[in-house]
C-alpha positions in Angstrom: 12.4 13.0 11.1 10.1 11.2 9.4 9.5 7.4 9.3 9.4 5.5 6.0 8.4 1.9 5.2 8.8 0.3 1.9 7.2 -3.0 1.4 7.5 -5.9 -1.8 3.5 -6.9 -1.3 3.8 -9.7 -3.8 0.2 -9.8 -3.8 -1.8 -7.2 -1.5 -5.5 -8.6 -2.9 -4.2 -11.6 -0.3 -5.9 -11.7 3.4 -2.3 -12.5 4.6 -0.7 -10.1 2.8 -3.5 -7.3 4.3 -3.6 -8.6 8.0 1.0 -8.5 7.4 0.1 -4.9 6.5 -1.8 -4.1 9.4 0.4 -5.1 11.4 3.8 -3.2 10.2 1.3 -0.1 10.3 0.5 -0.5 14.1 4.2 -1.8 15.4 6.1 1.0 12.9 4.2 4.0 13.2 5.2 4.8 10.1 5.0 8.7 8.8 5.2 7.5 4.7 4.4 3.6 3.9 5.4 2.5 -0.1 4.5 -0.6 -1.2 5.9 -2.6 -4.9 3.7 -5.8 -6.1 0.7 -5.0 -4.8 -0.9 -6.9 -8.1 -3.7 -4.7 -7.3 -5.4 -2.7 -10.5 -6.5 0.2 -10.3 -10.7 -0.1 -9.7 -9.1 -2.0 -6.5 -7.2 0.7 -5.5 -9.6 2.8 -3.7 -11.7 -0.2 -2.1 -7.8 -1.1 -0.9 -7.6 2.3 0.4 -10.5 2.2 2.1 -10.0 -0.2 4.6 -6.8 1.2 6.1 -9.2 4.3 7.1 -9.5 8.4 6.4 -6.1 9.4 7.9 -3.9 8.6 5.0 -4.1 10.4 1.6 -3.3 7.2 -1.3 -1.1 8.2 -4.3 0.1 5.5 -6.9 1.6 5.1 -10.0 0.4 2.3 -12.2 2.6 0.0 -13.3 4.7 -0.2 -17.2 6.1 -3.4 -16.5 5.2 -7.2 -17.4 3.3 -7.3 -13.9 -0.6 -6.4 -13.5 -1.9 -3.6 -11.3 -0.1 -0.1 -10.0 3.5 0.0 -9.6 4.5 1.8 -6.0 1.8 3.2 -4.1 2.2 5.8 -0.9 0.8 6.4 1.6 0.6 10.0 3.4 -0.3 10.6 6.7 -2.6 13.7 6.9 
């Protein structure tokens, strides 16, 4: 069964907000991670990415709404 986390960032360009992530990543051991109001745009996507290291594939879909930056993002595990 596969283990999904869904997260309301409010703001993922925030240290806090980062280290919070890393945190649910180790302690859930999540198999799919989504997160909403990440307020991150999309050049900031992949350096997000990045950090969080080459076993997770990134997919996102940019936001419509009144809010900056992508909409949900996922996270894969490979």
């Amino acid at each position: 069964m596969a283990r999904i986390v869904s997260w309301n960032a409010r703001g993922f360009c925030n240290e806090a907000a980062q280290e919070s992530m890393k945190i649910l990543l180790r302690f859930s051991k999540a198999d799919i991670i989504l997160t909403q109001e990440s307020k991150v745009h999309d050049r900031e996507v992949i350096d997000k990415a990045s950090m969080w290291g080459s076993q997770w594939k990134w997919k996102w879909v940019p936001s419509t709404g009144l809010s900056g930056g992508p909409g949900t993002k996922m996270r894969l595990k490979s």
